[in-house]
C-alpha positions as a Markdown table, in Angstrom:
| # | Residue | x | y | z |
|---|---|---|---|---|
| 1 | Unk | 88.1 | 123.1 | 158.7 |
| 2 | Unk | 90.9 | 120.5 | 158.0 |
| 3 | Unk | 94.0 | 121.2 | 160.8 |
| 4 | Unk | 96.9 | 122.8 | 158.9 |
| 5 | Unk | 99.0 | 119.7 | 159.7 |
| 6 | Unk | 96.6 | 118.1 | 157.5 |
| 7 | Unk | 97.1 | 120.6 | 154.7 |
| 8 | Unk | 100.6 | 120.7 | 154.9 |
| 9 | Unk | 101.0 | 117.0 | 154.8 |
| 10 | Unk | 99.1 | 116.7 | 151.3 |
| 11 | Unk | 100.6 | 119.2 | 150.1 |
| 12 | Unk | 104.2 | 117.4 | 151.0 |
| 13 | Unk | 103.4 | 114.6 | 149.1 |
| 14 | Unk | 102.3 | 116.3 | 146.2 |
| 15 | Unk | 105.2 | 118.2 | 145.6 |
| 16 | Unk | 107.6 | 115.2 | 146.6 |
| 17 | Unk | 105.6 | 113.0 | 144.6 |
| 18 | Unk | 104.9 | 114.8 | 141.4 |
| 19 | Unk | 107.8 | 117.3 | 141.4 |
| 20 | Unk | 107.9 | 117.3 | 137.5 |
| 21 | Unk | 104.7 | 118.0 | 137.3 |
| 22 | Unk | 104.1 | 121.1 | 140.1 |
| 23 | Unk | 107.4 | 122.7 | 139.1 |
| 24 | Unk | 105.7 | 122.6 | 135.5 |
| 25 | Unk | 102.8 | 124.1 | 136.6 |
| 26 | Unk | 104.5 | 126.8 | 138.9 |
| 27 | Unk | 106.8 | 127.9 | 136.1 |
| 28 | Unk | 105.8 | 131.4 | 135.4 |
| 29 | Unk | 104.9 | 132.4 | 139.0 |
| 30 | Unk | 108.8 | 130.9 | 139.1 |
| 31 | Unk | 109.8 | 133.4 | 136.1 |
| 32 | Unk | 108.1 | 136.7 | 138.0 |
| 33 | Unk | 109.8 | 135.5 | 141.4 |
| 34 | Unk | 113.1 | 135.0 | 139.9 |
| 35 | Unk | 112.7 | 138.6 | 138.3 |
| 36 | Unk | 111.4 | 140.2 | 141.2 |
| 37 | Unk | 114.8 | 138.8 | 142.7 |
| 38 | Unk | 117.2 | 140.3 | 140.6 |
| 39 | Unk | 115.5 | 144.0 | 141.1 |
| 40 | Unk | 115.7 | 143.6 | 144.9 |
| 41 | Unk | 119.0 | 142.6 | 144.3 |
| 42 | Unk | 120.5 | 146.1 | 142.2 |
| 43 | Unk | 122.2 | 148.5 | 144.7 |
| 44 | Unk | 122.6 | 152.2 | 144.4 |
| 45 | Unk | 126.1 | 154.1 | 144.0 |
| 46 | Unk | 125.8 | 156.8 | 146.3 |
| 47 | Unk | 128.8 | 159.2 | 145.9 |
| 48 | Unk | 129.9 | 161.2 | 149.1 |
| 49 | Unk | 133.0 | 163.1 | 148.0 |
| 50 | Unk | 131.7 | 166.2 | 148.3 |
| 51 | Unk | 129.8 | 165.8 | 151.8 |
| 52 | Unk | 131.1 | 168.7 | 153.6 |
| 53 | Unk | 129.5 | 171.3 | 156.4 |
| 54 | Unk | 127.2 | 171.9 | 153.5 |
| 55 | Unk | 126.0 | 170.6 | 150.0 |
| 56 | Unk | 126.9 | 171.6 | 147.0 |
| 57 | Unk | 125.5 | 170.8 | 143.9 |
| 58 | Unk | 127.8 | 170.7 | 140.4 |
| 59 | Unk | 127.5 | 170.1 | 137.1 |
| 60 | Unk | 127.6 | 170.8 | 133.7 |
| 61 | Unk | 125.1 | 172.5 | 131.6 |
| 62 | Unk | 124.2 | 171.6 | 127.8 |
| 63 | Unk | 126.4 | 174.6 | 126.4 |
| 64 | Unk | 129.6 | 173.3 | 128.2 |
| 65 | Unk | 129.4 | 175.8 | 131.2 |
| 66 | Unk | 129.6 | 174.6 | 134.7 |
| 67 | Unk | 127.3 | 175.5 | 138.0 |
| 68 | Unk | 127.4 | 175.1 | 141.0 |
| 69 | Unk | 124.1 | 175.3 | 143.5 |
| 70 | Unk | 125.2 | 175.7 | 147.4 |
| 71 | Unk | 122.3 | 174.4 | 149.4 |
| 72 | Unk | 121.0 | 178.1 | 151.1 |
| 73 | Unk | 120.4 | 178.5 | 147.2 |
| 74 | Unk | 118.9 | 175.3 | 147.1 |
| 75 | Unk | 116.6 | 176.3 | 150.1 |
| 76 | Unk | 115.6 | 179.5 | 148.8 |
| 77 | Unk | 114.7 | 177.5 | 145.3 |
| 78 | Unk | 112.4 | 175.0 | 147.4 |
| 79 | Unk | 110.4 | 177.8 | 149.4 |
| 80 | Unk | 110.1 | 179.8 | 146.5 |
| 81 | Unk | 108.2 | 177.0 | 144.3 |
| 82 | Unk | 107.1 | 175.0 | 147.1 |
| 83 | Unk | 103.5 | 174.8 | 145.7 |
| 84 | Unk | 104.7 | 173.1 | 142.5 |
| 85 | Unk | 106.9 | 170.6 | 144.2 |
| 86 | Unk | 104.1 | 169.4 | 146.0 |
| 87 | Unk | 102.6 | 168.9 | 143.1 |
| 88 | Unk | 105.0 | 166.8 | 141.3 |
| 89 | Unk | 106.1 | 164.9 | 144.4 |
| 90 | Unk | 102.0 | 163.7 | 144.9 |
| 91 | Unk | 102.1 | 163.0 | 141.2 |
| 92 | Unk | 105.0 | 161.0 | 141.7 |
| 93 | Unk | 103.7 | 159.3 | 144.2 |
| 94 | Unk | 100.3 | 158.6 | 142.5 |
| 95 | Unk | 102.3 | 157.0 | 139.4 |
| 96 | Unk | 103.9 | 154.8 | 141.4 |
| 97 | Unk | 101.4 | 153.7 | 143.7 |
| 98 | Unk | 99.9 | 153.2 | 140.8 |
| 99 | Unk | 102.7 | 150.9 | 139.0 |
| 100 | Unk | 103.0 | 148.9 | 142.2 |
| 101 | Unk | 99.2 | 148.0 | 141.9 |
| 102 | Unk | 99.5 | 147.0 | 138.1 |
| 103 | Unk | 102.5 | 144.9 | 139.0 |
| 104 | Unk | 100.8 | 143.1 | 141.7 |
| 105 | Unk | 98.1 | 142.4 | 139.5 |
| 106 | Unk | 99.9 | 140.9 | 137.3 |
| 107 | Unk | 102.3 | 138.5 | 139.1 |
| 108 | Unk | 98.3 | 137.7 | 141.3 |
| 109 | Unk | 97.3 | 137.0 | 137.6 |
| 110 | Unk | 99.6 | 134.3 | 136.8 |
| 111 | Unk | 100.3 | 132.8 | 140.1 |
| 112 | Unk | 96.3 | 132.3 | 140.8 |
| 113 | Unk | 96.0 | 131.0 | 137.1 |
| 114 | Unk | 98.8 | 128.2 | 138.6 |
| 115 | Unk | 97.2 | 127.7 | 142.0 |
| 116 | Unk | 93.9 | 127.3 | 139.8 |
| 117 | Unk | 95.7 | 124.6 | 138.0 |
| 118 | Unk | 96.6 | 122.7 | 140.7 |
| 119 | Unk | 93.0 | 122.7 | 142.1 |
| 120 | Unk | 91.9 | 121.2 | 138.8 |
| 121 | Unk | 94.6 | 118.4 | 139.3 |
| 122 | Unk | 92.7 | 117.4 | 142.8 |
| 123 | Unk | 89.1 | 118.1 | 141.9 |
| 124 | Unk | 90.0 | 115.8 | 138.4 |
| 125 | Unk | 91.9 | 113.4 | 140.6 |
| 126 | Unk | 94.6 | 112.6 | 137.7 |
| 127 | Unk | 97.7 | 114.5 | 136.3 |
| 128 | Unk | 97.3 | 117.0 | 133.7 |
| 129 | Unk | 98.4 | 116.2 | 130.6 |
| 130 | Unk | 99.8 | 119.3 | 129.7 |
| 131 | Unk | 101.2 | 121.1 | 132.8 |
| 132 | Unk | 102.4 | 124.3 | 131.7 |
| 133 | Unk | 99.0 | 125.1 | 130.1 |
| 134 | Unk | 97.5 | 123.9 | 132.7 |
| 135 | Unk | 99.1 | 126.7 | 134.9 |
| 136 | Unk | 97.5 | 128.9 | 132.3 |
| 137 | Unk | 93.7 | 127.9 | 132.0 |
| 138 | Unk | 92.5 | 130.9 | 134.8 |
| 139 | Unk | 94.2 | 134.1 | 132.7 |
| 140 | Unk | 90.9 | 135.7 | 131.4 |
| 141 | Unk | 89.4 | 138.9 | 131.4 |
| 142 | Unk | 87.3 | 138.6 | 134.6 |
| 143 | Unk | 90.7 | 136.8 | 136.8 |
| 144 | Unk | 92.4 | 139.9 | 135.6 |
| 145 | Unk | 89.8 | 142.3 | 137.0 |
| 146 | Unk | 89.4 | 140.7 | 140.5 |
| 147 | Unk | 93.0 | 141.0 | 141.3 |
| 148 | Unk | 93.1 | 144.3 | 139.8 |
| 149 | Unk | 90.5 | 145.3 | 141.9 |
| 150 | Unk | 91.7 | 143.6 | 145.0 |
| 151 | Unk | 95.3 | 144.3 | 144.8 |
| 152 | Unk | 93.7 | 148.3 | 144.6 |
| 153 | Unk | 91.7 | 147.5 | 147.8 |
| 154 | Unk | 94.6 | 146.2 | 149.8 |
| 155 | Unk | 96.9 | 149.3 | 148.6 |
| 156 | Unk | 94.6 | 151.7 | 150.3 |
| 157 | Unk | 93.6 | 149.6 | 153.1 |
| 158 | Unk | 97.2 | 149.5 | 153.7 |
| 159 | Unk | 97.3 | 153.8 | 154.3 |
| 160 | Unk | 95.7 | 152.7 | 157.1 |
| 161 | Unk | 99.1 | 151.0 | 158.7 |
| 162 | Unk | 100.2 | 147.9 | 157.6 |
| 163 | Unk | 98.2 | 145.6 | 159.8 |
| 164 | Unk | 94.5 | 146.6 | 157.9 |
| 165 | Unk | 96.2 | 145.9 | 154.4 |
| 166 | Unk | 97.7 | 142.3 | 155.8 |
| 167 | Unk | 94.2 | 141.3 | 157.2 |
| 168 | Unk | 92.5 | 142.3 | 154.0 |
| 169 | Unk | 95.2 | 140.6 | 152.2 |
| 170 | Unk | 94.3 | 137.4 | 153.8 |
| 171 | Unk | 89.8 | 138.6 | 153.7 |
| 172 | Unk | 90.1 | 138.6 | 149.4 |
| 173 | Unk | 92.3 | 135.4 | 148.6 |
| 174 | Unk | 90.0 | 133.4 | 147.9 |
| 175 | Unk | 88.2 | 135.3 | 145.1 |
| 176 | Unk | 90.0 | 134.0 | 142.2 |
| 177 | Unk | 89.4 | 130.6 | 143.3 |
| 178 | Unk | 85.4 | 131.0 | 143.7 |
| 179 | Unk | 85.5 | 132.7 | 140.3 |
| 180 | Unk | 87.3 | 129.7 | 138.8 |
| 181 | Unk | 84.8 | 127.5 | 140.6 |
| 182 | Unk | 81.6 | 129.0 | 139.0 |
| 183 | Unk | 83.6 | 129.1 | 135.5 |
| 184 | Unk | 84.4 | 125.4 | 135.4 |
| 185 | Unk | 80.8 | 124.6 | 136.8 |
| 186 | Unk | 79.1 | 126.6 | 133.9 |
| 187 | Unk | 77.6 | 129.1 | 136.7 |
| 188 | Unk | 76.8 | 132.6 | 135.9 |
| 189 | Unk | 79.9 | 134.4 | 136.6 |
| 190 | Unk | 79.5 | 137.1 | 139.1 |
| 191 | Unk | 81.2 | 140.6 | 138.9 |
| 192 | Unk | 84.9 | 140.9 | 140.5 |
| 193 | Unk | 83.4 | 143.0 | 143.4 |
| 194 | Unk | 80.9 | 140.4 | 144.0 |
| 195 | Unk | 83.9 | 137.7 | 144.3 |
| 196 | Unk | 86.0 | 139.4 | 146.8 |
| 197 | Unk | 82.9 | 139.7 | 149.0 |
| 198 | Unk | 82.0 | 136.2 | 148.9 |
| 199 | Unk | 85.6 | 136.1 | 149.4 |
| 200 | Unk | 85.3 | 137.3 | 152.8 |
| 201 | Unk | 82.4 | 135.7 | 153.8 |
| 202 | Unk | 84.1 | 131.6 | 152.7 |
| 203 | Unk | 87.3 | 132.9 | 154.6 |
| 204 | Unk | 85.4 | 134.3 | 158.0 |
| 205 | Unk | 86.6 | 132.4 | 160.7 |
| 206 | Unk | 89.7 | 130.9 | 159.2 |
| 207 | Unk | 91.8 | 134.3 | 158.9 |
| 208 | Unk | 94.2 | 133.1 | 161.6 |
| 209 | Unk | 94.4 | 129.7 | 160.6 |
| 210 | Unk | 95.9 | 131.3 | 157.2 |
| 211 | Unk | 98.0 | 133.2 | 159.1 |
| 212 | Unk | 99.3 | 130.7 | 161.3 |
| 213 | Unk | 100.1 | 128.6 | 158.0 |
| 214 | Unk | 102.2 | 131.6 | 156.6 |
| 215 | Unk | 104.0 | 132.1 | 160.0 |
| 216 | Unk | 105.1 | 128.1 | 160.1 |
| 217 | Unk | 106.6 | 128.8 | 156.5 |
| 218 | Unk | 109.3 | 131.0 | 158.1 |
| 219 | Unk | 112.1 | 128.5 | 158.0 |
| 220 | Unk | 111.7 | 128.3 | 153.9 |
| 221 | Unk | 111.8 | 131.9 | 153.6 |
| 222 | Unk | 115.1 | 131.9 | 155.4 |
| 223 | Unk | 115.9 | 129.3 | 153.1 |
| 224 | Unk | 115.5 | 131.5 | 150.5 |
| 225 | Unk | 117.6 | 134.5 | 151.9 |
| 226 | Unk | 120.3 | 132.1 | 152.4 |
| 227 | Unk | 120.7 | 130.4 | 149.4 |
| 228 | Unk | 120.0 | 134.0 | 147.5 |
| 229 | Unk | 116.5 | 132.7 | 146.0 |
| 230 | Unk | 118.1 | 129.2 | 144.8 |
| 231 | Unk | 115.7 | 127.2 | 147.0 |
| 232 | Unk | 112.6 | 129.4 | 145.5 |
| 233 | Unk | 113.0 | 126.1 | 143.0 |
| 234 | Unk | 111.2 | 124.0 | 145.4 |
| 235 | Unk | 109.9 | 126.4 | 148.0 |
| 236 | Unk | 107.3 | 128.5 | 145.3 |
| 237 | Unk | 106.1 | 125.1 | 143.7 |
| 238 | Unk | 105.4 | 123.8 | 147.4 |
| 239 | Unk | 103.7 | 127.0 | 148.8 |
| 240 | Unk | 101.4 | 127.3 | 145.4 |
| 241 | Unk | 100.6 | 123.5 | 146.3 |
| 242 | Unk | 99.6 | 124.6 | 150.5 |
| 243 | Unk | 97.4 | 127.6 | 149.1 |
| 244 | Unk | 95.4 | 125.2 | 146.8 |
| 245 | Unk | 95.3 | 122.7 | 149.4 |
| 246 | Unk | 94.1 | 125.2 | 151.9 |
| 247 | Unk | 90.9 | 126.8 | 149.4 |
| 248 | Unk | 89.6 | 122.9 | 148.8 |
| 249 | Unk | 89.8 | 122.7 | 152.6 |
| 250 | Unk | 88.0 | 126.1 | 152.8 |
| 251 | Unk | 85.6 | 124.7 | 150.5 |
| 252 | Unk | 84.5 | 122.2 | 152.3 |
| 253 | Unk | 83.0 | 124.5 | 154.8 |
| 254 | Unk | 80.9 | 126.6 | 153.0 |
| 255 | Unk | 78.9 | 127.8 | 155.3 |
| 256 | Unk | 75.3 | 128.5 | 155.5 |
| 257 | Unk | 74.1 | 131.3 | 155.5 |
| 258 | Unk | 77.4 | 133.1 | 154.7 |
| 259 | Unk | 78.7 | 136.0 | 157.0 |
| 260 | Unk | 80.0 | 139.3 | 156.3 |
| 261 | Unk | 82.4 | 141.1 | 158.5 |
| 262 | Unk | 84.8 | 144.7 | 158.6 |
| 263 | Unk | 87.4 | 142.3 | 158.7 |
């Protein structure tokens, strides 16, 4: 495997060098990241006028008439129906859980498509002609299924404590790109579980050279924070250039026979 100097130095120069042309490419992975930091970015009003020894509850019902709930009523309400709140709260729960996956999947869906992109660039050794589209070639049925699928896997991994969803995270990132690489060679395209185990086995070994790639990024992300998501404008475009830079290194590897691992 290439040293992540290596990596990091190629993928310098191609975002110094071709700015135009990755920024072009990265633009809708740019669009979802922008987005993403507006929401994070919308505060709560939380009013606390009428914190006192105890909570009460006022308001006004449809008719016009007012109530007022103390919270000893408000306990007896919850111990009364207790069974039912459980209910809703784990439904609750589900939906969202479920929201969060759908969303992930999405925003995977379009920056993997550009990553994709810029892994065609190197493995056709010229510029694309039309960069935006180019960002767009990997959004099929079957790119949509594998990080469906994966960004599933990681959720519930992740009950597990954080660290078992982060190393999984890491075990299926390379199944889009193996999926694009037996689409563009004509191959017979495998199912999306299939693609996150050979996921696993290209990626055995290398799990902490990935991580130690992510770790030296830590300055940019700071950058970010500081400059409230301004520098995102060179920052995404250079990080989507490292993770395709890192898969062709990965490539190279392939080894033989493949292994397969928990982690």
């Amino acid at each position: 495997m290439i040293t992540t100097h290596y990596i990091k130095r190629h993928a310098w120069l191609r975002v110094t060098k071709h700015f135009k042309t990755v920024f072009l490419i990265s633009l809708i992975p740019m669009i979802f990241t922008v987005f993403g930091v507006t929401i994070n970015h919308q505060t709560t009003i939380i009013d606390t006028r009428s914190y006192q020894n105890h909570v009460n509850i006022e308001g006004t019902l449809p008719n016009g008439a007012n109530y007022n709930i103390s919270s000893n009523e408000l306990v007896h309400f919850l111990n009364d129906n207790w069974f039912v709140i459980l209910i809703i709260g784990l439904l609750v729960l589900f939906i969202t859980l479920l929201i969060g996956i759908i969303l992930t999947a999405i925003s995977d869906f379009f920056t993997e498509s550009a990553i994709s992109g810029l892994i065609d660039w190197r493995d056709d050794d010229r510029l694309p002609h039309d960069p935006i589209r180019a960002g767009l070639q990997l959004l099929t049925g079957v790119a949509f299924r594998i990080v469906l699928l994966r960004a599933l896997y990681i959720t519930l991994w992740s009950f597990l404590l954080i660290v078992p969803g982060i190393i999984k995270s890491f075990s299926y990132s390379q199944a889009l790109y193996l999926y694009r690489d037996d689409l563009r060679a004509g191959r017979p395209i495998k199912s999306a579980n299939a693609y996150i185990k050979s996921s696993q086995s290209l990626i055995y070994g290398y799990k902490g050279q990935l991580f130690v790639m992510y770790i030296s990024l830590i300055g940019w992300y700071i950058l970010n924070l500081i400059t409230f998501g301004i520098a995102n404008l060179f920052t995404l475009p250079y990080i989507l250039v490292l993770r395709s830079e890192f898969y062709i290194a990965l490539r190279a590897t392939a080894p033989e026979p493949t292994k397969t691992t928990i982690l």
